[in-house]
N, C-alpha and C positions, 0 to 999 in steps of 0.2 A: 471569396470565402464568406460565407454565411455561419452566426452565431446562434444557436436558435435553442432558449429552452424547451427544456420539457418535461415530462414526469413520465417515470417506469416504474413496473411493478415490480417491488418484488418478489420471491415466489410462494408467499403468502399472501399475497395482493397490498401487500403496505406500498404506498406511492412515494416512491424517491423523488424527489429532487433533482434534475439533472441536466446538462447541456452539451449540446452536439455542436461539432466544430466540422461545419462539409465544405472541403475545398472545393470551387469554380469544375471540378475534375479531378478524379480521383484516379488518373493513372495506374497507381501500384494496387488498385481492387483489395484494397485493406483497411482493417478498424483495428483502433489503438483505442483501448480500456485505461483509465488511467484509477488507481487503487488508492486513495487517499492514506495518508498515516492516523493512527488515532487523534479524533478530535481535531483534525484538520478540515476545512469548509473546502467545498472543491475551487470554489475561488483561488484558492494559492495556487491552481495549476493552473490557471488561464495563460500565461505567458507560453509556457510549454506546451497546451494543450494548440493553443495558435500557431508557435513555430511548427509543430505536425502538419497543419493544417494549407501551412503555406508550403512545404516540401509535397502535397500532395494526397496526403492518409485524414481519412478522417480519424475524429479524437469525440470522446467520450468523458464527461466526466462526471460524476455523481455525488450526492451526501448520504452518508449512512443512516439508517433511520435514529433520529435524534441529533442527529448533527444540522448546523446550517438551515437548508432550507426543507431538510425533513426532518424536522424538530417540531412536536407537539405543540401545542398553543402551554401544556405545564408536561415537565418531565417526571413531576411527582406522581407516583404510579403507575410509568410507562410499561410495559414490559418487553423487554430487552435484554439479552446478554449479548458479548462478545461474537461469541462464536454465528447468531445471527448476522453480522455484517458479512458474514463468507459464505455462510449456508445458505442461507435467504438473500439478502442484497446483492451482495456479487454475484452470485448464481442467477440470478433473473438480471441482472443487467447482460449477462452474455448471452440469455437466453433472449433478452431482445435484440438483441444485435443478431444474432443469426438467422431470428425472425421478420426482423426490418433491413437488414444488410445483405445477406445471405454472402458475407465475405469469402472472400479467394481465401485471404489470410486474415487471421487473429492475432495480434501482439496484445499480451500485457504489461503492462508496467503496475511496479508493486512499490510505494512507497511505505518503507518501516512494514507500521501494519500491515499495508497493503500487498506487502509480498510475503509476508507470515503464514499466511492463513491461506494463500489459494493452493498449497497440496491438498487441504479440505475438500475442494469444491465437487460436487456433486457432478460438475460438465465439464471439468477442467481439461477434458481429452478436447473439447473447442478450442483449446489456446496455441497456438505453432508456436511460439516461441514467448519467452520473459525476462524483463528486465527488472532487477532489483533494487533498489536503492537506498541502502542502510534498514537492511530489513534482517533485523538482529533479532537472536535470544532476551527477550524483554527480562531476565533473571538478573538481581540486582546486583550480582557478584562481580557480572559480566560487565560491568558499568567502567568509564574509565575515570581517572582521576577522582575529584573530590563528588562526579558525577552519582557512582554507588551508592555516598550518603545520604545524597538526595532520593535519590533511587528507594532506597530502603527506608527512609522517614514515609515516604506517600505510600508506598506498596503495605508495609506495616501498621498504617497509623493514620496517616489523612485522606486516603481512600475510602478504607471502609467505617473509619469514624463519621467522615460528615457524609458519606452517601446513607448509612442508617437514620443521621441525626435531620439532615434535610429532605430525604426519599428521594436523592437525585446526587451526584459529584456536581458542587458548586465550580469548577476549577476557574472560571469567569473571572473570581471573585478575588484568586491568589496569585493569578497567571495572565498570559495571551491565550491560553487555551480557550476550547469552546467547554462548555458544562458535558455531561455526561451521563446517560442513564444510570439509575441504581446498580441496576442488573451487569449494563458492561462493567462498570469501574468493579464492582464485588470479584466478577472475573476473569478480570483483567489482572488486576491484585494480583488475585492466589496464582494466577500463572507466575506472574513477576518473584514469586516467593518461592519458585521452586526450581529445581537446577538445571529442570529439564525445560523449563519455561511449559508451554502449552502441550509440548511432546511428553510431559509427564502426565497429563490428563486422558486418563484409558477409557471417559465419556464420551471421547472427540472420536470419530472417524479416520484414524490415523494410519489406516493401511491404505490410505489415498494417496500418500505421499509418495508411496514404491510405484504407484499408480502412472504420476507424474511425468509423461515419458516426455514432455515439450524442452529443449535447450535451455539453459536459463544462466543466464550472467548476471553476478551478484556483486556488486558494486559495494567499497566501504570506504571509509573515507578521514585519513590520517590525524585532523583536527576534530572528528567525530567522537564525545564522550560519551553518547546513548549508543552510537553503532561501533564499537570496535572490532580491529577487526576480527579479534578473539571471540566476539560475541555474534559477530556474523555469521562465523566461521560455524559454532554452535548452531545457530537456526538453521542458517543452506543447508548444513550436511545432509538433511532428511530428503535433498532433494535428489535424484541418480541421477541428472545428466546438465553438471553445474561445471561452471568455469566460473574462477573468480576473478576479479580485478582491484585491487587495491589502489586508492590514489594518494599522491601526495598534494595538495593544493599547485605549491610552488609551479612542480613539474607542468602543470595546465596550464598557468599563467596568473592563479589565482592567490590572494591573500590569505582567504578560509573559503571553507567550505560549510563544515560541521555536519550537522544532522539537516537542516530543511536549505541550504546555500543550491544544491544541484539544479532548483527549480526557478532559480533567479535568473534572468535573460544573461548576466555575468558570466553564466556556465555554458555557452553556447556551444563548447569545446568536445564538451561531454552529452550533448544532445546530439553532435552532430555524430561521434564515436562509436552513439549508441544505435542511432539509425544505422550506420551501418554493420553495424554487429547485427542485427535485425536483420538487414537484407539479407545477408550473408547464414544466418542458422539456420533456414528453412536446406540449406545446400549442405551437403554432410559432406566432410567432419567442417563445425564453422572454424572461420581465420582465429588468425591470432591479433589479438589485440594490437598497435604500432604504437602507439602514443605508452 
């Protein structure tokens, strides 16, 4: 297996950040896209990006611009919104893949964000099949437990306060998260503030989603306060040809999961599940889940 950075454009020509996972031999003639969550570095998916890579697929992983490694030298007066990390970044990261790949098959994998937004995508007819994973209605209501409050003080209040006050979301500063362009956190926000999350935004391109025709299993996860499954339940639906799967921790072998646990080597269970959910969607109608 060979790890090899490198930079993509995206389809504005802003250069991602990004690294390719090429197995010794790529048997299954396939590229796995891996979709980062908001303000996640693609680092957090190297474990899973490797495990791909040792079963055979190559793996893809990227930072959105302003994240990680495509992050400005200052984020103050970057110009960025949200919706560029789908329109723009994810859209030319496929389009280099099809460019430099010319794959058999395309799998995505969507974390949170990352499976949000790709009924957006401008190419998304490249994708055979996706996997989702806690890729929920970001709307604050939808939140679980004492999660909503939290939900609803940043979406309300320290969002767009300190991104006016500093020209950029500090989140560095209060969290593990990475910072944030002005432009996404502002709307990123107002999505989160509304019931319909981003599907209430009639700016967006949103008859992509009926577009949509790829398989997609949408994964949520029992211990999960950002993804419930209520709130999953809400973002998937936009997609026509979903299957969902609910997990309980326990029943995997697991203690927790939450929101970012599926990416941990601990979840090996659910990686291996998911490849074959994958192998199996390109074949109509896909199995059913056993686990």
């Amino acid at each position: 297996m060979q790890i090899e950075p490198i930079s993509i454009p995206a389809r504005d020509g802003y250069a991602l950040a990004a690294t390719c996972y090429r197995p010794d031999d790529n048997p299954t003639g396939t590229v796995v896209t891996i979709n980062s969550a908001t303000a996640v570095p693609q680092r957090y998916y190297k474990p899973f990006a490797t495990f791909l890579a040792e079963q055979g697929y190559a793996a893809v992983t990227y930072d959105y611009r302003g994240i990680g490694g495509s992050r400005p030298s200052s984020l103050r007066g970057f110009p960025a919104q949200a919706r560029d990390w789908a329109l723009l970044d994810m859209a030319g990261v496929l389009d280099w893949v099809q460019e430099n790949y010319q794959p058999q098959r395309l799998f995505h994998i969507g974390h949170s964000f990352g499976g949000q937004l790709a009924g957006l995508l401008p190419n998304g007819d490249q994708i055979d099949a996706m996997i989702t994973f806690s890729s929920q209605s970001g709307y604050w209501r939808w939140q679980g437990g004492n999660q909503k409050w939290s939900v609803m003080f940043h979406v309300h209040l320290s969002l767009p306060v300190l991104a006016h006050l500093f020209g950029y979301m500090p989140w560095s500063k209060i969290s593990a998260a990475e910072d944030l362009p002005k432009g996404v956190a502002l709307e990123w926000a107002g999505w989160c503030r509304q019931p319909g999350y981003l599907l209430d935004d009639a700016s967006l391109p949103l008859a992509r989603f009926a577009q949509f025709h790829a398989p997609v299993l949408a994964y949520s996860f029992d211990d999960d306060d950002w993804g419930t499954a209520r709130s999953v339940d809400a973002m998937m639906q936009a997609y026509p040809n979903l299957t969902r799967r609910h997990v309980i921790p326990a029943d995997v072998g697991l203690k927790s999961i939450g929101h970012f646990g599926v990416f941990r080597p601990s979840a090996k269970a659910i990686w291996e599940e998911s490849l074959a959910w994958l192998e199996q969607a390109t074949v109509s109608p896909p199995f059913e889940l056993a686990l």
